[in-house]
C-alpha positions in Angstrom: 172.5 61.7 61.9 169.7 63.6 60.1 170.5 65.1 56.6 171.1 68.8 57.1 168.6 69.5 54.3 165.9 67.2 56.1 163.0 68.6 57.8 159.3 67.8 58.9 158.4 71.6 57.4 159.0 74.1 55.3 157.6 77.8 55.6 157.7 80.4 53.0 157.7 83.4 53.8 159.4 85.8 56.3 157.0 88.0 57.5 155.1 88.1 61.2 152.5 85.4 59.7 155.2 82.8 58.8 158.2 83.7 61.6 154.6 82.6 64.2 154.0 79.1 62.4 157.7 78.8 62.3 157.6 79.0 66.2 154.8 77.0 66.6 155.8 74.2 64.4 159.2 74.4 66.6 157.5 74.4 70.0 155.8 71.3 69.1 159.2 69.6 68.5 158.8 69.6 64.6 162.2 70.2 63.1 161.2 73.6 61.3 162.7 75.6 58.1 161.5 79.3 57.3 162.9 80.7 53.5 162.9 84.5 53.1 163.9 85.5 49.7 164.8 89.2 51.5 164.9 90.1 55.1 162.2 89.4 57.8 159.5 91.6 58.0 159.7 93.1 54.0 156.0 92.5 53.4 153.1 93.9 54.5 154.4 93.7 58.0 156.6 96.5 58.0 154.6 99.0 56.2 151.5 99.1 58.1 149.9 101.6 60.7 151.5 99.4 63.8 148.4 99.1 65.0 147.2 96.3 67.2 143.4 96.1 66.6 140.6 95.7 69.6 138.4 94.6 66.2 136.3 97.3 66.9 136.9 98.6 63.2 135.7 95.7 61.9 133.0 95.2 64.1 129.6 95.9 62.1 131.0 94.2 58.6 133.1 91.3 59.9 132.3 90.0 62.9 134.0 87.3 62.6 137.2 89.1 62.2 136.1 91.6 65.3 136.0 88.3 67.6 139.5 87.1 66.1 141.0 90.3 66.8 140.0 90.7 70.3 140.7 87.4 71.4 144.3 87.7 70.0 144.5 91.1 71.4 144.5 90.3 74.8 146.6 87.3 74.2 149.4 89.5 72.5 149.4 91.7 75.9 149.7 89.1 77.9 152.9 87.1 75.6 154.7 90.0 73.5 154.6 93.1 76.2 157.9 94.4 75.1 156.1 95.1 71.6 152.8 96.9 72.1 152.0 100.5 73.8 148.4 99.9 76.1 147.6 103.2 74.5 143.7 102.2 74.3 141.6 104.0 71.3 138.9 106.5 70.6 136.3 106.4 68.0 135.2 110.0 67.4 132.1 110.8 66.0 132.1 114.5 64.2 129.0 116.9 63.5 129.4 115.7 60.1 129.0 112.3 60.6 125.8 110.6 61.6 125.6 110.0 65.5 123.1 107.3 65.7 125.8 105.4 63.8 127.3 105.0 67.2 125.1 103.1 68.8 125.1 100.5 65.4 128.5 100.6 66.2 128.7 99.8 69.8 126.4 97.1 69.6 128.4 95.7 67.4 131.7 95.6 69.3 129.9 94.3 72.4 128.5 91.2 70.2 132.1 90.5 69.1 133.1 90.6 72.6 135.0 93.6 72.4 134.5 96.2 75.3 133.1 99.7 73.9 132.3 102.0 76.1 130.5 105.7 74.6 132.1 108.6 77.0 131.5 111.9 77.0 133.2 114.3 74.3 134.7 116.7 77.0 135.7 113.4 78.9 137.3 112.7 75.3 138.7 115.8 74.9 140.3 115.6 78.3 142.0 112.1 78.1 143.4 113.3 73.9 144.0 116.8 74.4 144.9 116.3 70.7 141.3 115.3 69.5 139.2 117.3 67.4 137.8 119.8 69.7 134.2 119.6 67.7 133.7 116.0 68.4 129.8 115.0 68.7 130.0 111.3 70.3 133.2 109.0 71.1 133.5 105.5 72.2 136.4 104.3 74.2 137.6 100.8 72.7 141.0 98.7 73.7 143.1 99.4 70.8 147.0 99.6 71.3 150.1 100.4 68.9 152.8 97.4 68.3 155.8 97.3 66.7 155.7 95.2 63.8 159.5 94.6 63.4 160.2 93.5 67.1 157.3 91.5 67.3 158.6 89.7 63.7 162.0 89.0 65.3 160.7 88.3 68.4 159.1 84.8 67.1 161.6 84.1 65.1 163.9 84.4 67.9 162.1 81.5 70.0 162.1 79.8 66.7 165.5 79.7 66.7 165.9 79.0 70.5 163.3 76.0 70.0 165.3 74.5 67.0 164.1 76.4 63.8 166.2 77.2 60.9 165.8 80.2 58.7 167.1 81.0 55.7 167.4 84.8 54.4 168.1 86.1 50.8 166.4 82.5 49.7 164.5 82.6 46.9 162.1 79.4 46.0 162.8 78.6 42.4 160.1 75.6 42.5 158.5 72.8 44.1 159.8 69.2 44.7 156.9 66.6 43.4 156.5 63.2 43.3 153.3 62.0 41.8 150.3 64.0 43.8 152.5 65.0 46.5 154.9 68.2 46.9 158.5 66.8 49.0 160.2 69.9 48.9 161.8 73.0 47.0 164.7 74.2 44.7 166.3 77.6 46.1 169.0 79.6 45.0 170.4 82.3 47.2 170.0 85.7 45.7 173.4 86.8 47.0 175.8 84.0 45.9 173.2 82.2 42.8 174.2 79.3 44.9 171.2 76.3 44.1 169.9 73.8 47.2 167.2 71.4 47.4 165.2 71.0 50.7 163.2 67.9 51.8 160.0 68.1 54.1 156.7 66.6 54.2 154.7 69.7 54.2 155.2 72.9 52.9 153.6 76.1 54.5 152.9 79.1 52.0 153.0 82.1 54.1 154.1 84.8 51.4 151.3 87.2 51.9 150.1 88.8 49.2 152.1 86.4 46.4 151.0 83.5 48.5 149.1 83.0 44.8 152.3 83.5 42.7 153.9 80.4 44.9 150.6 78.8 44.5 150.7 78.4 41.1 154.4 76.9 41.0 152.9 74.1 42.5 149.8 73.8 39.9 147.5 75.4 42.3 145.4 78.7 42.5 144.8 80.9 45.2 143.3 84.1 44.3 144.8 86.9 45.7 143.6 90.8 45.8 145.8 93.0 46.5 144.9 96.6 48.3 147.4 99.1 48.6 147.0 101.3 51.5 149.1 104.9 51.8 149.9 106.3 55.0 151.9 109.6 56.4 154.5 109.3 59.8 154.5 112.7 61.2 157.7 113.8 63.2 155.8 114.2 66.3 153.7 111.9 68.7 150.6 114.5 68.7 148.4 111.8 70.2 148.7 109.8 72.8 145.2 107.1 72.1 144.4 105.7 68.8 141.8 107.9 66.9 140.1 106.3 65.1 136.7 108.3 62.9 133.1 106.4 63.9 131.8 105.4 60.7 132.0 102.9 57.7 135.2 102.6 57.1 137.4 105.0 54.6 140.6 106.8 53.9 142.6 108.6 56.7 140.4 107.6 59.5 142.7 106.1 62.2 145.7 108.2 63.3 147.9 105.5 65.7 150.8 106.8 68.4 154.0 105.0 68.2 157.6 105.8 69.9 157.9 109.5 69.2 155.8 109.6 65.8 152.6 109.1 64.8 151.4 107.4 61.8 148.2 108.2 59.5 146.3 105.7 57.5 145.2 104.5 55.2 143.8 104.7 51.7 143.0 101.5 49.8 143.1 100.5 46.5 143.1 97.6 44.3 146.7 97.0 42.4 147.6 94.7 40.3 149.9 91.8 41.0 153.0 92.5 39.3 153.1 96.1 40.6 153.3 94.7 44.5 156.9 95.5 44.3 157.1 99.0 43.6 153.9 101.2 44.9 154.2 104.3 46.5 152.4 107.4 47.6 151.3 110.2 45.4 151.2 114.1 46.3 146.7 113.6 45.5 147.1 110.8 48.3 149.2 112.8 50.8 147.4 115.5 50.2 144.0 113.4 51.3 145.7 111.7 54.0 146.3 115.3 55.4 143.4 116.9 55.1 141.2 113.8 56.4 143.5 113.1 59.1 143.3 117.2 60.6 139.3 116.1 60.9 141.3 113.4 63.7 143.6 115.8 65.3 144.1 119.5 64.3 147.6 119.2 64.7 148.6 117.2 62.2 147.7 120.4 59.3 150.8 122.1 61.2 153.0 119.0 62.0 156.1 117.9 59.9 155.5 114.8 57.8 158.3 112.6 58.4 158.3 110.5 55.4 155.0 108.9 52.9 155.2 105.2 52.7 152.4 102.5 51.2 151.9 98.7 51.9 149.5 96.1 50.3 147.3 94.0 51.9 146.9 90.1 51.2 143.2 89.8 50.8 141.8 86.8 49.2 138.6 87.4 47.1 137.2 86.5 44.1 134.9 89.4 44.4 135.3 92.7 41.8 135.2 95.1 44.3 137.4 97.8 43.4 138.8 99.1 46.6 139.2 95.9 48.9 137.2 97.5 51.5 134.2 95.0 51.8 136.4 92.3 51.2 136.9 90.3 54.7 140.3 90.6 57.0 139.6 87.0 58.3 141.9 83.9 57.7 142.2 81.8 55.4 144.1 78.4 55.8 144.0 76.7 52.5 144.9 72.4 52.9 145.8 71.5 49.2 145.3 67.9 49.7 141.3 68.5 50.4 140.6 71.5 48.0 143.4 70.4 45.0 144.4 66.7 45.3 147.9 68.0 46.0 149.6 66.7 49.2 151.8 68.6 51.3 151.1 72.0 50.4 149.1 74.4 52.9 148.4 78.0 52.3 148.0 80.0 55.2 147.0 84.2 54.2 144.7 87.0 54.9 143.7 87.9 58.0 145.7 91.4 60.2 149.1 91.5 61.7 146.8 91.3 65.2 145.9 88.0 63.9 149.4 86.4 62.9 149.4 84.1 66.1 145.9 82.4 65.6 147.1 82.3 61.6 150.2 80.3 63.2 148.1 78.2 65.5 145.6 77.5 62.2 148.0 76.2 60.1 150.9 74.3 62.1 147.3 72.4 63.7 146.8 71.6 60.0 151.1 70.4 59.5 150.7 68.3 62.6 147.5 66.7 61.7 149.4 65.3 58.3 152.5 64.6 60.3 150.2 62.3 63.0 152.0 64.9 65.5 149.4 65.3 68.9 150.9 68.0 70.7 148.4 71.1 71.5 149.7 74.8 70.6 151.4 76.5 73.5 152.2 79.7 71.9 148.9 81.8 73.4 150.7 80.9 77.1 154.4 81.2 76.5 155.7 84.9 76.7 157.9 86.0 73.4 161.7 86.6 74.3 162.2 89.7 75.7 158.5 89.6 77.2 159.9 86.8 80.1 161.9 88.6 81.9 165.1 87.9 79.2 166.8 91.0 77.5 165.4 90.7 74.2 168.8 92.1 73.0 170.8 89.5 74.5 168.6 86.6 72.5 168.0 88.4 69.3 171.4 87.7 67.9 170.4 83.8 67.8 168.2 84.3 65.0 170.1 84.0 61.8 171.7 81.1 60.5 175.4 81.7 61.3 177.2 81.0 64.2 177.7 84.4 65.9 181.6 85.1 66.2 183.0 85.5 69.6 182.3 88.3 71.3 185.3 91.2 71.4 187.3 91.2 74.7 188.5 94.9 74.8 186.2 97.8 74.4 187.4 100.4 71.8 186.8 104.6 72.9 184.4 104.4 69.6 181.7 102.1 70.6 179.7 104.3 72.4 179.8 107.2 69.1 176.6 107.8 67.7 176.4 106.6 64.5 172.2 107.5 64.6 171.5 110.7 66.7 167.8 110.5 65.8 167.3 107.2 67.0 170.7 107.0 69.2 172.6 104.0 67.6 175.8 104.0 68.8 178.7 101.9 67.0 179.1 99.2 68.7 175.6 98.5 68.0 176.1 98.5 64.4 179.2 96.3 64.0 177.0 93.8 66.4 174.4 93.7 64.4 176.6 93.4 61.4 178.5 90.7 63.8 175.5 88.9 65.1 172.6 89.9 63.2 172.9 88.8 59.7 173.1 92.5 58.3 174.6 92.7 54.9 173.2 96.2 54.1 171.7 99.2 55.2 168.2 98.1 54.7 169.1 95.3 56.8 170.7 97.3 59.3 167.6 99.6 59.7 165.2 96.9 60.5 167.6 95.9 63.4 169.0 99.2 64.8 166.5 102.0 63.0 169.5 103.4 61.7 168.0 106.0 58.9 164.0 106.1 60.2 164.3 109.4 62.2 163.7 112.8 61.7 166.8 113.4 59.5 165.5 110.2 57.3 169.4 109.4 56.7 170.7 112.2 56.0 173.4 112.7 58.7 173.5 109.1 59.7 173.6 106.8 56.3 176.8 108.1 54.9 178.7 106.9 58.7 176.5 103.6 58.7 177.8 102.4 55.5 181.8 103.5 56.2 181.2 100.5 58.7 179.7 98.2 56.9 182.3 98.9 54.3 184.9 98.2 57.0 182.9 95.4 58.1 182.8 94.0 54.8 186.0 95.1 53.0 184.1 96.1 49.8 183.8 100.1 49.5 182.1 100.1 46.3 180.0 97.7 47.1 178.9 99.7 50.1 178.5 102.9 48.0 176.5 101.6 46.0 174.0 99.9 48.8 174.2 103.8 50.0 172.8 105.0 46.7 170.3 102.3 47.1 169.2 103.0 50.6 169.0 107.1 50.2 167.1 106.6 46.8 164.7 104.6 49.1 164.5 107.5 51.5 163.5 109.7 48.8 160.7 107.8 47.4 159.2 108.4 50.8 159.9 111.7 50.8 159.2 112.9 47.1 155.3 113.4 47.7 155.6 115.2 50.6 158.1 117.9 49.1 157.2 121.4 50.2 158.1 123.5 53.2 160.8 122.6 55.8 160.8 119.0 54.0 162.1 120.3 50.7 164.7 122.5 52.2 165.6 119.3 53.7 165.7 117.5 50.6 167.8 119.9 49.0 170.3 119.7 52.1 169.9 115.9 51.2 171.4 116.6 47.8 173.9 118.6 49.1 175.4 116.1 51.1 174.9 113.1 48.8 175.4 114.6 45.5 177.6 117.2 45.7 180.5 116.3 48.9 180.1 112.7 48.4 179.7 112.0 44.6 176.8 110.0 44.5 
C-alpha cells in the first residue's frame, strides 16, 4: 500500500492555473497533490474582468500571446461550454481616436490567426444597441465572457474524479531537500496549526503572483511584477458583446457582459509585493473607470455600480516599466534543474486566465519528462464536467478532501427558502455545500453558491447564511465573527463607490449590521 503522504507531484497553488496541471498530471495517471493555503480560486482568478480573450488585445505588442489566446480560445468552447457566454466582441474606434490605427490592428489579429473582421458602425450600433452611438470604425473579433470560479472548480473536479488530492487552508511552510534536489514540503493547516510532510518527486509552483515568494524558499529567484488592475461591476448587463476601445492599450477600455452584470476594466499599476494582499480601489480610480468606460457604452454614467474590486496580475519582468503594460502576458514555465541546479522544482506563471490550459499542458509535459512518464496531454479533447453531458452540480461535491456524508433521506418544508434572493440560493443549497463542499465560512460559501455577490452585496442575505453555518457548525460566535469579516469585505468594495443610491444603501447596511444585530 502506498504511503498516504506519497505522490509523483505536488502543485502549489489553487488557482485556475494549478487546479489545470493538477488535472493534467491526473489524467496521465500521475498520482497528483494540489495545496491551497485559502480556497480555490483566491488569486488573480477571481478578481479579473471574466473575460475570455480572442488575443485580439494583444495582437500588435505580443503576438505571441495573440496566437496563444486564440488557439486556447476555441479549445475552451469546445471542453468547458458550461463556463463561457459566445458573446463575441467589438473593438470601437471613436472620433477621438486615430482610425488608421484599425487597420494596424486588424492586420495584426489576422497574423496571429485570430479572425477580425472591420463592420460598419451602424452595423455596430445595431448588433450593441448599447455602444457609443459616435463610433468612427469597429472590428468584430471572437471574444467571449467565462466564469472564472466554475471553470476553477470545474478542473479540479476531474482532478478529483481522475485521482487527485487537494488540500485547502494548507499553507507551505518550506521545502523538503536532499543535497541538489527538492523531495517534498512541510505544511501546517491554517485552521487547526496541525504540521505534515509530503513526499513527491517534483514540485509544481503555480502561486501566481508569489510564485517568487515560494521561489525563494527553495533558494531560487523568480522575479515577479506585480500589476494591480481596478475594475467596476455595474448592476446591470447594459451590453450584450464585449467592448473593447481600438487603440494601445489603457485604463477602462474593455467593458465585458457576464450573467446579469457587467464588469469594467481595468487600470494597471505596479505594487509592491508585500501589499498583494490588501489592494483595493480608490474613489480617483472609480471615478476614471466611469468616466472612460461611458466613452464604451453611455449607459454606464447612469447605471448603479454594484461593488469596486482590484486584482494583481502575475507578470514576470525584470524590466522597470512602471505600469506593467508593455510587459508580456505569455508563459513562462521555469525547470529549476536547467536554469538553478535545483531538481524537482518547476515554476509555471504569467500568461491570462484564457491561457491556464496550455500553462497546464506546459508544465505537467515538463513533470512527466522528469518522471520518464510518455503519455501525451488529453485535456484539449476531453470536455470539463458539466460540459459532457454530466450535471456539473451533481460532480462538484467530489472535489474536496472529505468523504461527503450521506445524503438526507426526508426533505424538510425549509429547503427550498431563499436564503439569497439576488442570486436565488435556496437552503438546502447552503447546508449542501456546507455538507459536501468543504465550506467553513461565508467567503467559502460565496464562491460555491454566490451567496452575498448580488445587488444587495449581503445585506439581506449574509446575516441568514451565517445562522446556518452556525447551526451547521455549532459555534455562534465563531460565525459572528466570520459575519463581521465577510460584510467588512463587502464594504471595501463598496467604500469608493459611496454616493447616490449606493450610500443610502450603505447606510441601510449599517442599520441592519450595526444597530439590530450588534456588530
Amino acid at each position: 500500500m502506498m504511503d498516504p503522504k506519497e505522490f509523483d507531484v505536488i502543485i502549489l497553488g489553487g488557482g485556475i492555473v494549478g487546479a489545470g496541471t493538477m488535472r493534467d498530471c491526473a489524467m496521465r495517471g500521475l498520482r497528483a497533490l494540489l495545496i491551497e493555503r485559502a480556497d480555490i480560486a483566491t488569486g488573480a482568478t477571481g478578481r479579473n474582468h471574466g473575460l475570455l480573450h480572442s488575443g485580439a488585445r494583444y495582437a500588435v505588442n505580443d503576438p505571441d500571446s495573440a496566437a496563444e489566446c486564440i488557439r486556447e480560445n476555441e479549445i475552451l468552447r469546445r471542453i468547458a461550454s458550461h463556463c463561457i457566454d459566445p458573446t463575441d466582441g467589438l473593438f470601437i474606434s471613436l472620433p477621438e481616436d486615430d482610425l488608421s490605427y484599425q487597420d494596424t490592428f486588424v492586420s495584426a489579429c489576422r497574423a496571429s490567426g485570430i479572425r477580425a473582421e472591420i463592420i460598419d458602425p451602424a452595423l455596430a450600433r445595431r448588433l450593441e444597441p448599447s455602444v457609443n452611438p459616435d463610433l468612427i470604425g469597429a472590428v468584430r473579433v471572437p471574444d467571449a465572457s467565462v466564469n472564472p470560479f466554475r471553470l476553477c472548480a470545474s478542473n479540479m473536479v476531474d482532478a478529483k474524479l481522475h485521482g487527485g488530492q487537494v488540500r485547502l487552508r494548507t499553507e507551505v511552510t518550506g521545502f523538503l531537500r536532499e543535497g541538489d534536489a527538492i523531495r517534498g514540503v512541510r505544511t501546517r493547516n491554517v485552521q487547526t496549526g496541525r504540521e505534515t510532510e509530503y513526499r513527491a518527486p517534483v514540485v509544481v509552483n503555480a502561486c501566481g503572483v508569489w510564485s517568487g515568494q515560494v521561489a525563494r524558499m527553495a533558494g531560487v529567484s523568480v522575479s515577479m511584477s506585480p500589476s494591480k488592475g481596478a475594475l467596476l461591476i455595474f448592476a446591470d448587463r447594459v451590453n450584450k458583446l464585449v467592448i473593447n476601445r481600438c487603440r494601445k492599450p489603457s485604463d477602462a477600455d474593455i467593458l465585458v457582459p457576464g450573467d446579469a452584470v457587467c464588469i469594467i476594466g481595468t487600470t494597471s499599476t505596479r505594487v509592491p509585493l508585500e501589499n498583494c494582499h490588501r489592494v483595493s480601489v480608490t474613489p480617483d480610480e472609480v471615478t476614471l473607470l466611469v468616466t472612460e468606460g461611458a466613452k464604451l457604452a453611455p449607459a454606464l454614467s447612469e447605471t448603479r455600480i454594484l461593488r469596486a474590486f482590484a486584482g494583481v496580475r502575475p507578470l514576470v519582468s525584470d524590466t522597470g516599466d512602471p505600469m506593467g503594460r508593455n510587459i508580456s502576458r505569455g508563459v513562462v514555465c521555469l525547470d529549476h534543474e536547467t536554469r538553478d541546479g535545483l531538481k524537482g522544482l518547476v515554476t509555471i506563471t504569467g500568461g491570462k486566465l484564457t491561457t491556464y490550459r496550455l500553462m497546464a499542458e506546459m508544465a505537467t509535459d515538463l513533470v512527466c519528462r522528469k518522471l520518464g512518464v510518455d503519455k501525451p496531454c488529453e485535456t484539449a479533447q476531453t470536455p470539463l464536467p458539466g460540459s459532457d453531458g454530466r450535471r456539473y452540480e451533481d460532480v462538484a461535491r467530489r472535489i474536496w478532501e472529505a468523504p461527503a456524508p450521506a445524503r438526507k433521506t426526508t426533505v424538510s418544508p425549509w429547503d427550498d427558502i431563499l436564503v439569497c434572493g439576488c442570486e436565488k440560493v435556496s437552503v438546502q443549497e447552503v447546508n449542501n455545500a456546507v455538507e459536501r463542499m468543504g465550506v467553513s465560512s461565508l467567503t467559502d460559501l460565496r464562491r460555491r453558491t454566490r451567496v452575498g455577490m448580488g445587488i444587495c452585496q449581503g445585506e439581506q442575505c449574509a446575516c441568514r447564511a451565517a445562522g446556518l453555518l452556525a447551526k451547521a457548525q455549532d459555534c455562534a460566535e465563531r460565525e459572528r465573527a466570520d459575519l463581521l469579516k465577510f460584510m467588512g469585505e463587502r464594504w471595501k468594495g463598496n467604500y469608493p463607490i459611496g454616493w447616490g443610491d449606493s450610500l443610502g444603501e450603505a447606510e441601510y447596511t449599517q442599520l441592519v449590521y450595526k444597530h439590530v444585530l450588534g456588530l
